[in-house]
N, C-alpha and C positions, 0 to 999 in steps of 0.2 A: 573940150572933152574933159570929163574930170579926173582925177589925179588914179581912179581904184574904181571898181565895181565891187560891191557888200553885199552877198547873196545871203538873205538869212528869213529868215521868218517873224512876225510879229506874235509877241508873249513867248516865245523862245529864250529860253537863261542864257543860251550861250552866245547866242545875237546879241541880248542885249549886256554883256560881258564888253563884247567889240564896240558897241555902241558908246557905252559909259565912258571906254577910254578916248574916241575919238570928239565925245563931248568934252571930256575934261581937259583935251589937249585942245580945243577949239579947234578942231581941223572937220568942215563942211564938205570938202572941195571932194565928194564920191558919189557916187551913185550906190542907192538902198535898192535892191532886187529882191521882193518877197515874194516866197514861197510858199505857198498852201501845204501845211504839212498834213490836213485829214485828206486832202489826196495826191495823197503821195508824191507830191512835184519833186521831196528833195530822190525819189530813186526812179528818176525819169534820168533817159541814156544821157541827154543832156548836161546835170549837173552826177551821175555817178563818173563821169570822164572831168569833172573840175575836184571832187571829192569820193576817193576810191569807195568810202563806206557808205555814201550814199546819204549823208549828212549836211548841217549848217554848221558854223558858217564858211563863207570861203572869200575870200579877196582873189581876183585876177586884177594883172594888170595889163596894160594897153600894150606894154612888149613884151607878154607871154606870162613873164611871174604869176605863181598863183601859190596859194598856202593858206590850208586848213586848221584845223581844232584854235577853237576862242581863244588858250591863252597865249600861245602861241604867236599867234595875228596880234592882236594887242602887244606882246614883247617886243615884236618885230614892228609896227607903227608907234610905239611911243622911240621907237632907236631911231628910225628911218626917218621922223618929223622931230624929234627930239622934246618929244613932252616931259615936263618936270619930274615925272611919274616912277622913274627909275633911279636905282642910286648910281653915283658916277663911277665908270670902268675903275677908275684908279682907285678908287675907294677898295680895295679888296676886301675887306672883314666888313662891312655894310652890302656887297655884291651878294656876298655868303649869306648875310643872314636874312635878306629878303630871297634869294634862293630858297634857304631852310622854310620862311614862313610861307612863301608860295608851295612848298609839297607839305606843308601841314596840312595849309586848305583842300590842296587834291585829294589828301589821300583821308585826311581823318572828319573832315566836313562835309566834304563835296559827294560827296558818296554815299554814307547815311542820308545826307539831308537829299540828295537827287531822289534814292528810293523812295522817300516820302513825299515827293512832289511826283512822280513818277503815279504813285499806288492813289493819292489822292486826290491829284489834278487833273494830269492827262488822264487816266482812264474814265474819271468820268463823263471826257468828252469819245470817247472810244464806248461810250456805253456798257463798260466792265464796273463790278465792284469792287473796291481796294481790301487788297488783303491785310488784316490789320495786325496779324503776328509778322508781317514784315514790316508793317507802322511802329509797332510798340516795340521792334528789335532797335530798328533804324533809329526810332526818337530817343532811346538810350544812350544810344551812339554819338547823337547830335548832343543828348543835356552832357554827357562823360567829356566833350569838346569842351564845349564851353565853359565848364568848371573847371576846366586847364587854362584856358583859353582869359577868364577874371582873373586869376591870379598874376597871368602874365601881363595883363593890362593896369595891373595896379602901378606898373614903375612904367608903361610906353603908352602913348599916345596913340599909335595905329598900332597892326597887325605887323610889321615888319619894323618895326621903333616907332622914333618921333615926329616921323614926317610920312606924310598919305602917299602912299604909293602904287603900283598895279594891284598888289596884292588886297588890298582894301577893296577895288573896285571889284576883283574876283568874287567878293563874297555876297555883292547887292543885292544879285538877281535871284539867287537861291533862298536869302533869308527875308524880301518880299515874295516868293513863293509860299514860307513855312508862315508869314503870316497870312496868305490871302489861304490857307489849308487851315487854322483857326491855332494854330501853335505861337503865335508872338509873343507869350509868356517866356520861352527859353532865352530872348531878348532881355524884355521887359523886365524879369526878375532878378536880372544879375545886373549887378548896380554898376559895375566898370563895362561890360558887354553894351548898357546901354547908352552909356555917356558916349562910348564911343560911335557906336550905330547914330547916335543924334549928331556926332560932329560929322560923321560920313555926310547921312541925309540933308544937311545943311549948308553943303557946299554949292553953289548958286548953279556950276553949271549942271549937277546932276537934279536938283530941283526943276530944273529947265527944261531938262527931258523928260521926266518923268511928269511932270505938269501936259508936258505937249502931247504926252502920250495918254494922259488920262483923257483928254480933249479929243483925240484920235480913233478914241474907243467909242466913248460918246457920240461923236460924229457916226460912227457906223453904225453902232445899236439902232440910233436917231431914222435910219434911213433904210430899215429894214424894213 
């Protein structure tokens, strides 16, 4: 029996939020439960009684535990397997400031940059048009980040210091969104932003997933 069930959906950002950390900690030992999210599996009575808002992702476990929203699950799996990913308890003032950089990303990235994956991704599998005064607000919001965001990266290595952390992986799946929505300039153009995005992507095991997944895709196209 494996260790967790992972109920989440494929090309999901916040699946794949959970996913990054449990590749990066090398922990296999779960079950992947996908979710068709164009019909509506995640607000079937089913998964709205494991996730009250009727969402991905969710972890249950085999003796009843269960706990929602991405980053959350990932804090709570890199504690519980003890992946590198986290600074150490005693470390107080390194706790704090990867705390601080994990609600920059919620609150000053993840949000902008959602609404524009939001308006230009998913709708146009919803067959809606993207509204693009909420494009051109949000992508303000995303470039005013990251011009905070280079300057702070001229003295640290990651998002949270010198060493890759949760917070780094929080960021992967949103900022391949803004690129496959034709935005990777807000990347590309900032010379610390992108040093760093390349040490991210270069790290073997998320190379690994993202390789298997682009394979995954392919395979299904393949067989339609």
């Amino acid at each position: 029996m494996p260790a967790f069930t992972l109920y989440g959906s494929r090309g999901s950002t916040n699946t794949d939020r959970v996913r990054l950390t449990l590749a990066e900690g090398g922990f296999t030992d779960y079950e992947l439960v996908l979710l068709n999210l164009q019909k509506r599996e995640q607000k079937s009575e089913e998964n709205m009684k494991r996730h009250p808002w009727g969402k991905v992702p969710v972890i249950t476990f085999p003796e009843g535990f269960a706990l929602y929203e991405s980053r959350a699950i990932c804090k709570y799996l890199a504690r519980k397997y003890s992946f590198p990913l986290l600074p150490p308890d005693s470390d107080v003032e390194a706790a704090a400031l990867f705390d601080q950089a994990q609600s920059a990303e919620m609150l000053y990235f993840a949000e902008p940059a959602g609404r524009i994956a939001f308006e230009k991704f998913a709708k146009k599998f919803m067959g809606l048009p993207p509204d693009e005064a909420v494009v051109s607000n949000a992508l303000r919001s995303v470039e005013m980040f990251f011009d905070v965001a280079e300057r702070l990266l001229q003295h640290e290595d990651y998002m949270a210091g010198m060493d890759f952390t949760l917070t780094d992986i929080y960021y992967i799946p949103l900022i391949q969104r803004l690129f496959a929505c034709g935005y990777g300039d807000v990347i590309l153009s900032r010379k610390a932003i992108s040093a760093w995005w390349d040490r991210c992507m270069n790290r073997p095991a998320i190379q690994k997933m993202l390789a298997a997944d682009k394979e995954a895709v392919a395979a299904a196209a393949a067989s339609k």
